[in-house]
N, C-alpha and C positions, 0 to 999 in steps of 0.2 A: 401194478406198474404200468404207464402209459408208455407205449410204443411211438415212435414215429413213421410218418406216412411217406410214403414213397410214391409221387405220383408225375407222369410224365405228361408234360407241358407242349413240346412240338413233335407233330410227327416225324417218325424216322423216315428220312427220306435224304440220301446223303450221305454226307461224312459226319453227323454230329447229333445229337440226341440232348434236349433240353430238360431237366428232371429238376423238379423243389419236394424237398424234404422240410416238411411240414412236425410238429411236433415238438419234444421233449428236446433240450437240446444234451446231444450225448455224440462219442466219437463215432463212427460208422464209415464201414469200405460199401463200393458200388462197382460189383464186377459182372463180366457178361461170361454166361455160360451157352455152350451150344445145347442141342436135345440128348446129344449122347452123355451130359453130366460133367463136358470139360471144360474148366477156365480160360477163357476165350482171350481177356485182358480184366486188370483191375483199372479202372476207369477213375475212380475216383477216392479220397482217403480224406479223413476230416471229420470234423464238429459241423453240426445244422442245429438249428434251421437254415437252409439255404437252397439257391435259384441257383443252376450252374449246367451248361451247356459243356456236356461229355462229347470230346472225339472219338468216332467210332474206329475198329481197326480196318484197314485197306480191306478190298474187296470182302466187302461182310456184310457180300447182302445175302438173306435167307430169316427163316424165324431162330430166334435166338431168346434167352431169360436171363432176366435181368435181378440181380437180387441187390439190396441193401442188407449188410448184416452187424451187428457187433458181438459181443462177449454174452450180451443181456437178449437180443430178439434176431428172428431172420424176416426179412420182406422178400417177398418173389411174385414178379408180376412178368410176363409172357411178353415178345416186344416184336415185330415185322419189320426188318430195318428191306426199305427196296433201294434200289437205284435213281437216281436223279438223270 
């Protein structure tokens, strides 16, 4: 089974995070966790492929991971949201 690709488009820098999910198209949530394992916010919910600029939540600067997942796969890719 082909996975879909999670890959982020604009630096974090800000209130907002640019992410295209590349791939299979299937439904799939995109939420930010911190390093201690906790849901930080779900960010985004849907079918891709798609190009979609996520709002980050207020004061969230720090390193933070970012996962795409569904029923079928998980993606987890590391993200450094700073301040503008």
């Amino acid at each position: 089974m082909a996975v879909p690709k999670m890959k982020i488009i604009q630096p974090t820098v800000g209130s907002a995070v640019e992410v295209e999910i590349t791939g299979p198209r299937c439904r799939a949530r995109i939420s930010l966790y911190d390093l201690k394992g906790r849901r930080i916010a779900t960010l985004w919910e849907g079918s891709g492929p798609i190009s979609v600029t996520l709002p980050l939540p207020q004061d969230s600067k720090g390193v933070y991971i970012l996962t795409m997942d569904s029923s079928d796969f998980n993606v987890v890719q590391g993200i450094k949201i700073q301040v503008e």
